[in-house]
C-alpha positions as MATLAB code, in Angstrom:
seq = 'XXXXXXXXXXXXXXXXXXXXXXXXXXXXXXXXXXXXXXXXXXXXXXXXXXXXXXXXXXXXXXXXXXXXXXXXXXXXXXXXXXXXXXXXXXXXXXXXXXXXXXXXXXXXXXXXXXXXXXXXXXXXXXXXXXXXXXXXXXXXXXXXXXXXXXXXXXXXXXXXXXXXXXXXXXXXXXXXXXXXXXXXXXXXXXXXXXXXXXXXXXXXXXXXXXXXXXXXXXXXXXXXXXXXXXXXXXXXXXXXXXXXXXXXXXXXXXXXXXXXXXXXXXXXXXXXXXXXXXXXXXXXXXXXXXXXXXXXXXXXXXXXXXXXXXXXXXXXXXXXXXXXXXXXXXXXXXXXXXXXXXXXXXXXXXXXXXXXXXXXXXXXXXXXXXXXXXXXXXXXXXXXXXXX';
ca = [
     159.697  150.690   72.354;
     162.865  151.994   72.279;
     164.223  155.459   71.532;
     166.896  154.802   67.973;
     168.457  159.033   67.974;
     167.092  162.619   67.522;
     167.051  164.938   64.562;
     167.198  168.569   64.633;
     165.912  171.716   62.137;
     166.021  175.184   61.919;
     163.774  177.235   60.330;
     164.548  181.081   59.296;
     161.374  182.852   60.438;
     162.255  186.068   60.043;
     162.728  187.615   63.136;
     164.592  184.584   64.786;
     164.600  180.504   63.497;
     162.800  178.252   64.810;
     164.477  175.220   66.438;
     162.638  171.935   66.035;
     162.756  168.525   67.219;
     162.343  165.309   66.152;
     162.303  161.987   68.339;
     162.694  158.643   66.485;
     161.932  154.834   67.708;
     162.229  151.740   66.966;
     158.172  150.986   66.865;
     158.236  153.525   63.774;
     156.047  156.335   66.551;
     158.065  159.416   66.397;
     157.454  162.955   68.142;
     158.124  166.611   67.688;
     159.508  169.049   70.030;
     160.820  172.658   69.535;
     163.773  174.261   71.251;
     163.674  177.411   69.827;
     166.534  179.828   71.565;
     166.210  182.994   70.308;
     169.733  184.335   68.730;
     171.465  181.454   70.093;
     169.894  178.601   67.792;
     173.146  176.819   66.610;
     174.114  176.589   70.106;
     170.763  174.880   71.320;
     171.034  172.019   68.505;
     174.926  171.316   69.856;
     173.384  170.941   73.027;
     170.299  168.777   71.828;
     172.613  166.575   70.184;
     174.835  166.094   73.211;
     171.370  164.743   75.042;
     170.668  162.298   72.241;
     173.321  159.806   74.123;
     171.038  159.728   77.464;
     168.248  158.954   75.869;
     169.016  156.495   73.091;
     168.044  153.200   73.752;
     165.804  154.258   76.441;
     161.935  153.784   77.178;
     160.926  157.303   75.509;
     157.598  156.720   77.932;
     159.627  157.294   81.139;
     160.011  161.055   80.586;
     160.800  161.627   83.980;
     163.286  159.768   84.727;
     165.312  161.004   81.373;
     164.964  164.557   82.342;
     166.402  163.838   85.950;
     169.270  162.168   84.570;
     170.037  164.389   82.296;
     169.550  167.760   84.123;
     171.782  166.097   86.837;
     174.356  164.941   84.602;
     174.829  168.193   83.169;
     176.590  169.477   86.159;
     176.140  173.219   85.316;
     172.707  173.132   86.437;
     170.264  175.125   84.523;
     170.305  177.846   82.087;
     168.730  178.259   78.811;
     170.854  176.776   76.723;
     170.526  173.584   78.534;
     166.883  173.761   79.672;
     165.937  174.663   75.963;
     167.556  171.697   74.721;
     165.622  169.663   77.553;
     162.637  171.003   76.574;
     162.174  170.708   72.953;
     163.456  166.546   73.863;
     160.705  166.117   76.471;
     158.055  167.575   74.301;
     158.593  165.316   71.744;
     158.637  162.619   74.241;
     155.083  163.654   75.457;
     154.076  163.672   71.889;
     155.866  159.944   71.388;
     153.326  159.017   74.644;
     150.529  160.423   73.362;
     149.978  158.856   70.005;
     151.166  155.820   71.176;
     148.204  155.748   73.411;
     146.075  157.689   71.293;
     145.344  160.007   73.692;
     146.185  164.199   73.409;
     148.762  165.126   75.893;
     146.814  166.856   78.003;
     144.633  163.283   78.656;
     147.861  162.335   80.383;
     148.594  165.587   82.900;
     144.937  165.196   84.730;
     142.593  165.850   81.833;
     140.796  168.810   80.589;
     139.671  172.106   82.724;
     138.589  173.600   79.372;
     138.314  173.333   75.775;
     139.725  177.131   74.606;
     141.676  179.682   76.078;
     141.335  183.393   75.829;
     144.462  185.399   73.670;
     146.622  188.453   73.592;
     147.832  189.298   70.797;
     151.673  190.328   70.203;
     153.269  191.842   66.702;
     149.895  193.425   66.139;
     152.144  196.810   66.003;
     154.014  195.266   62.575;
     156.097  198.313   60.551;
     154.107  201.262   63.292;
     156.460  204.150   64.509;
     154.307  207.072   65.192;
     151.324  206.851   68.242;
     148.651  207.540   64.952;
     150.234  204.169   63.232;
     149.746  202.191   66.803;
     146.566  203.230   67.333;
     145.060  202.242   63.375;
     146.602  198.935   63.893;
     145.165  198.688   67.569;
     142.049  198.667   65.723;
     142.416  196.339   63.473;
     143.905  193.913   65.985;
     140.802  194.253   68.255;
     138.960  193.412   64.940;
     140.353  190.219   64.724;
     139.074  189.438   68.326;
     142.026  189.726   70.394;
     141.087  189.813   74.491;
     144.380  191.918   75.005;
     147.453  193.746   72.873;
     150.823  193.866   74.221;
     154.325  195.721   72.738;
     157.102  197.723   74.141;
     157.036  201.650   73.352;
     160.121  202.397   74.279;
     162.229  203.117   71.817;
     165.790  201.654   72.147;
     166.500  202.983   75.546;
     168.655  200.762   78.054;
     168.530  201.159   81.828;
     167.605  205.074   81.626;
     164.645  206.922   80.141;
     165.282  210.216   78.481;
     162.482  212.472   79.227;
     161.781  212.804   75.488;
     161.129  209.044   74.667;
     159.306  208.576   77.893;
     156.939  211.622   76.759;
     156.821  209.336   73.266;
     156.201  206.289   74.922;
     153.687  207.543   76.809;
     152.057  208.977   73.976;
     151.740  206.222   71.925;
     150.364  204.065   75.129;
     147.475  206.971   75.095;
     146.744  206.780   71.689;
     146.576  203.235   72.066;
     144.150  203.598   75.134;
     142.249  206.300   73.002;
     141.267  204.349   70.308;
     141.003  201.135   71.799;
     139.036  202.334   75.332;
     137.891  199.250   77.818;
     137.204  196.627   74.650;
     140.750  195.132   75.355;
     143.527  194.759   78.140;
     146.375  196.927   77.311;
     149.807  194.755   78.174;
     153.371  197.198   78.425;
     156.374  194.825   77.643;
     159.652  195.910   79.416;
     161.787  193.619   77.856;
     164.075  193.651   80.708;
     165.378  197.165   79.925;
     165.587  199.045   83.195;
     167.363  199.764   86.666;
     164.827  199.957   89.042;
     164.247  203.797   89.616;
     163.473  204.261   85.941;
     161.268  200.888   86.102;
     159.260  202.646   88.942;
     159.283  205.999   87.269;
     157.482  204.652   84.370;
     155.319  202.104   86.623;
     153.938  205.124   88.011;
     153.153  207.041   84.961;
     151.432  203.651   83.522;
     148.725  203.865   86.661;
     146.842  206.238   83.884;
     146.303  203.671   81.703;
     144.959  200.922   83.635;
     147.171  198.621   82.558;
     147.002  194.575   82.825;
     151.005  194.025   83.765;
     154.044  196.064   83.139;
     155.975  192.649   82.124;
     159.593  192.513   82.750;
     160.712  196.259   83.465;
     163.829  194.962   85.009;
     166.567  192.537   84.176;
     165.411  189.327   85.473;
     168.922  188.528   86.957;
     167.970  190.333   90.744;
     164.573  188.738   92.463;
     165.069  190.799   95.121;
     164.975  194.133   92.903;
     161.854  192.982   91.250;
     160.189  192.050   94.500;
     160.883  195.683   95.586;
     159.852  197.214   92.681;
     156.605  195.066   92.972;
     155.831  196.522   96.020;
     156.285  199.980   95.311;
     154.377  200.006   91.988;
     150.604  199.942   91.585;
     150.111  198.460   88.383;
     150.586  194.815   88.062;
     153.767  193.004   87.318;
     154.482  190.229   84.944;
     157.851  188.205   84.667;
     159.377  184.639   84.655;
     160.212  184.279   80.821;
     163.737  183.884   81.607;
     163.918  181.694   84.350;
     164.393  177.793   83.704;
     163.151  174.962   85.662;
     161.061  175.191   89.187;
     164.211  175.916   90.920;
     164.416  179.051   89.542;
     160.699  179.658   90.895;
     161.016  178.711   94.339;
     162.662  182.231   94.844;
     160.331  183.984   92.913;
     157.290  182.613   94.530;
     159.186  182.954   98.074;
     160.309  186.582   97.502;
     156.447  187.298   96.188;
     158.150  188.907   92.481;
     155.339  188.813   90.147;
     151.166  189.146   90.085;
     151.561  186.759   86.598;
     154.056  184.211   85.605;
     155.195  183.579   82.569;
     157.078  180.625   82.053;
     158.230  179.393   77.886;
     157.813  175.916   77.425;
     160.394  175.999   74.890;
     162.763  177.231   77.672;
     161.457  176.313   80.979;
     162.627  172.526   80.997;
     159.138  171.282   78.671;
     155.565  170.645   79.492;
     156.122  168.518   82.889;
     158.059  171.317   84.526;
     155.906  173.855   83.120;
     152.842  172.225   84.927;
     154.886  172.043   87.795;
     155.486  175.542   88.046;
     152.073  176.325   87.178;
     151.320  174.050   90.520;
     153.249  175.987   92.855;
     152.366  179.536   91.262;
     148.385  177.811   92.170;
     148.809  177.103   95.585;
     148.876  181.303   96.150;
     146.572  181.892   93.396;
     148.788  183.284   90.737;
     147.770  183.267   87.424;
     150.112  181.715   84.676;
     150.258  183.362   81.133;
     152.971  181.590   79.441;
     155.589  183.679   76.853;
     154.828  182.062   74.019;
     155.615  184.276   71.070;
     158.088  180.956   69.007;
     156.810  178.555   66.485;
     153.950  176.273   66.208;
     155.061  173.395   68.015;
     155.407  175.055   70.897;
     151.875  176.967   70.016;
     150.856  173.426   69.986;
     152.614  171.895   73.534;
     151.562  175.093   75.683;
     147.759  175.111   74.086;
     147.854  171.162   75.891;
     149.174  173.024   78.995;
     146.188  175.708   78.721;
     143.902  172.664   78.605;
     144.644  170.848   81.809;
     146.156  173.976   83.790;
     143.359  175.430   86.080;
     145.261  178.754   86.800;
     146.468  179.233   83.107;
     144.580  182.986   82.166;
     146.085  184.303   79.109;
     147.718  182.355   76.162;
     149.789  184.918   74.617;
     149.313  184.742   70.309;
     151.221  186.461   67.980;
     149.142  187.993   65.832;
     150.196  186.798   62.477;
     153.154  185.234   60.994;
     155.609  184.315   58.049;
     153.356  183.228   54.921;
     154.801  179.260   55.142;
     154.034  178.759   58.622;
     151.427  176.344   57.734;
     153.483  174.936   54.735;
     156.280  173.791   57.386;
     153.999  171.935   59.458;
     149.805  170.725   59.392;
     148.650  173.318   62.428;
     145.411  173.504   62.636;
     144.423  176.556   65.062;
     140.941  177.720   65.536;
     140.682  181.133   66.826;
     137.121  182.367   67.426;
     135.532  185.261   69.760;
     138.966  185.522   70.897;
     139.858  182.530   72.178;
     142.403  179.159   70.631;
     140.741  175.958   70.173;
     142.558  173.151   71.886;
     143.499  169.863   69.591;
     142.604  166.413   70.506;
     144.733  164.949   68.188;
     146.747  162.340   70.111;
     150.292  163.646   71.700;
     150.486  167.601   70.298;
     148.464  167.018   67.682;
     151.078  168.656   65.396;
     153.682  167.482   63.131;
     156.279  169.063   60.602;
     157.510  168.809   56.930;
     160.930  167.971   56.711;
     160.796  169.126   52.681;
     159.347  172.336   53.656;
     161.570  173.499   56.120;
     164.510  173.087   54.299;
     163.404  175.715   51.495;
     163.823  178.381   54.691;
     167.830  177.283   56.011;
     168.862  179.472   59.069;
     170.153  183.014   59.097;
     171.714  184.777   61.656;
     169.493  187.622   63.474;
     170.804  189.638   66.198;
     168.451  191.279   69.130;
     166.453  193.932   68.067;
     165.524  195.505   71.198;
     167.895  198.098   71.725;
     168.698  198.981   68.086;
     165.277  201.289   67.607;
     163.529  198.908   65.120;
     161.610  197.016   67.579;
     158.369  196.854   65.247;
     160.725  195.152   62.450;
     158.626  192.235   63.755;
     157.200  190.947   60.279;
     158.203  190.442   56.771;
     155.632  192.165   54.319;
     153.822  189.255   53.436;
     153.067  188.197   56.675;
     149.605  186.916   57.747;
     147.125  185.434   59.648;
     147.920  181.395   60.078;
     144.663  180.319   62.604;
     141.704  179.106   61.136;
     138.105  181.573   62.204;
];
C-alpha cells in the first residue's frame, strides 16, 4: 500500500472552520484527519499541502518514521502552524492503519483502559451576559449530564483587571456556584489573558469557589512565570493547549507548570505524540484533559486517546454545535450519565461528506476574546449532536 496525495476542506462552523483531512492510497483505504487552526485555517492547508511530497509514495503504516522526517525537515522546528498540519496527516494515517486491520485505533496504542470517559461541557454559556443568564443556563447544562462547566467571565480585559469587571466576573462565577452547588466541577478559563500579578489576584479570589483549575491565566509563552504563579496560588492550574510536540513538555513537566495538561490533538503533533505526552505527564501522576473544543474528527481521534490513556480524566465536550455537524460527517457519539461512548469502528471510526461540506465554504473569523462578545459562541440554531 502506497500513499497516491492528500486532500484538504474547510468547513465554516461558525465560530472558526474546521480544517479536515483526507489521506488517499493506492489499495482504495483512505483516512481522515483534522487540522483545524483556529483563525489561521488557510495557512494550515498551505502547510498540509507542502507535507503531501514526504509522504507520497510512502508506506502510510510507518507513521513514525513520516513524522520524524518531516518534523526534521522542516527546519523551523515546531509551532502550530506546522505541528497542526502534522497532526491532522498522522491522524488520518492512524485511521488508514486501523481499517486496514480492522481494528479501532486505540487496539493499536496498548488497548483499552476503559470504554467511556467522563465530560465537561464548554459553550454551555451560548448568547448569556448577565450572572442571572449564566446561572439559568448552568442549569440546564447540568441537566444534560455534564460532570463539569467551564467559560471565561472576564469580559474583554487584557493583562489588567479593572476592579469593576473583576467584581462582575466574580459575580457571575457565584451565581454560577449558587445555582449549580457541589452537582458539578466549576472550570475558570483564562484564555491566556494576564500578567502574573493580576493572574494571582484573581487566583486568590477563585479559592471561594472551589474551583477544579484556573486554566491558562497567563500567556503560555513564559514556563517559568506559570511555574511561579503555580506555586503561589491555591487553586489548581490547567495549561498546555498551546504547546506543540513533547519538546515543548519536557520544560513544563521539569519546571512543575501545571496540576492538568491539556494537550489538542489537532495541534500537538497527532495521536502518537499526544500519548507520548500523556506518558511523561504519568510518570508524576498528572492528569491529562485534552483541549478539545474543534470538530468531530478530532472528537473522534482524542475519544481513541481517552480509551487507551490511563491518566486521561476529563474529555472536554462542547456542549452543542452548528445544526449540520452530523450532515458533514456519520459521528455517532453516545453521551449518557455524563460520560462519551468510545467507537470501535476500525481506525477513528469516523468519516466525512465531501458534498456536505462544501454547502458551508470558509469565512474569515477573527478572535473573539478580547472584543467583549466572548459568549457569541453559537449560531441560533445550534444543538445538541451526541446521541442519549
Amino acid at each position: 500500500m502506497k500513499v497516491t496525495g492528500i486532500k484538504t476542506f474547510i468547513c465554516h462552523a461558525f465560530r472558526t472552520n474546521w480544517v479536515f483531512v483526507k489521506v488517499m492510497t493506492d489499495s482504495g483505504i483512505y483516512g481522515v484527519g483534522e487540522a483545524t487552526l483556529e483563525m489561521r485555517e488557510l495557512t494550515v492547508v498551505e502547510a498540509i499541502k507542502e507535507l503531501e511530497r514526504y509522504l507520497v509514495g510512502r508506506d502510510p503504516h510507518d507513521i513514525e518514521a513520516f513524522w520524524h522526517d518531516a518534523h526534521r525537515d522542516s527546519y523551523w522546528r515546531g509551532g502550530p502552524v506546522l505541528l497542526s498540519a502534522l497532526s491532522g496527516v498522522e491522524m488520518a494515517l492512524w485511521d488508514i492503519k486501523g481499517k486496514d486491520l480492522g481494528v479501532p485505533v486505540y487496539k493499536l496504542l496498548g488497548g483499552k483502559v476503559r470504554d467511556k470517559v467522563p465530560c465537561y461541557a464548554n459553550g454551555w454559556f451560548a448568547g448569556a451576559k448577565t450572572p442571572d443568564e449564566f446561572a439559568q443556563k448552568a442549569m440546564l447544562a447540568i441537566q444534560q449530564g455534564f460532570e463539569g462547566l467551564k467559560w471565561d467571565p472576564f469580559g474583554k480585559e487584557y493583562m489588567n483587571i479593572s476592579p469593576q469587571q473583576l467584581n462582575e466576573s466574580l459575580a457571575c462565577i457565584r451565581a454560577v456556584k449558587q445555582a449549580v452547588g457541589d452537582k458539578v466541577h466549576l472550570i475558570i478559563e483564562g484564555h491566556g489573558r494576564f500578567n502574573v500579578p493580576t493572574a494571582a489576584r484573581i487566583g486568590r479570589q477563585l479559592q471561594e469557589f472551589d474551583i477544579l483549575w484556573f486554566e491558562e491565566p497567563i500567556p503560555p509563552d513564559n514556563k517559568k512565570a506559570m511555574s511561579w504563579l503555580r506555586q503561589q496560588l491555591q487553586v489548581p492550574i490547567a495549561g498546555g493547549e498551546r504547546l506543540y510536540s513533547r519538546y515543548d513538555y519536557t520544560d513544563y513537566l521539569r519546571m512543575e507548570c501545571a496540576d492538568f495538561w491539556q494537550p489538542d490533538v489537532s495541534h500537538v503533533g497527532g495521536i502518537m505524540e499526544l500519548r507520548k505526552i500523556a506518558s511523561m505527564a504519568e510518570s508524576s501522576y498528572i492528569p491529562v484533559c485534552p483541549h478539545n473544543p474543534s470538530g468531530p474528527i478530532a472528537n473522534a481521534a482524542t475519544l481513541q486517546l481517552a480509551a487507551c490513556t490511563p491518566n486521561f480524566y476529563l474529555l472536554e465536550t462542547m456542549a452543542s454545535d452548528v445544526s449540520y455537524r452530523n450532515q458533514i460527517c456519520n459521528e455517532e457519539v453516545k453521551f449518557e450519565d455524563g460520560h462519551m461512548y468510545i467507537s470501535d469502528r476500525p481506525g477513528l471510526g469516523i468519516d466525512i461528506n465531501e458534498d456536505e461540506l462544501q454547502k458551508y465554504p470558509y469565512e474569515c473569523r477573527n478572535l473573539r476574546h478580547y472584543q467583549g462578545n466572548l459568549t457569541d459562541i453559537r449560531p441560533k440554531d445550534h444543538m445538541e449532536y451526541f446521541k442519549k
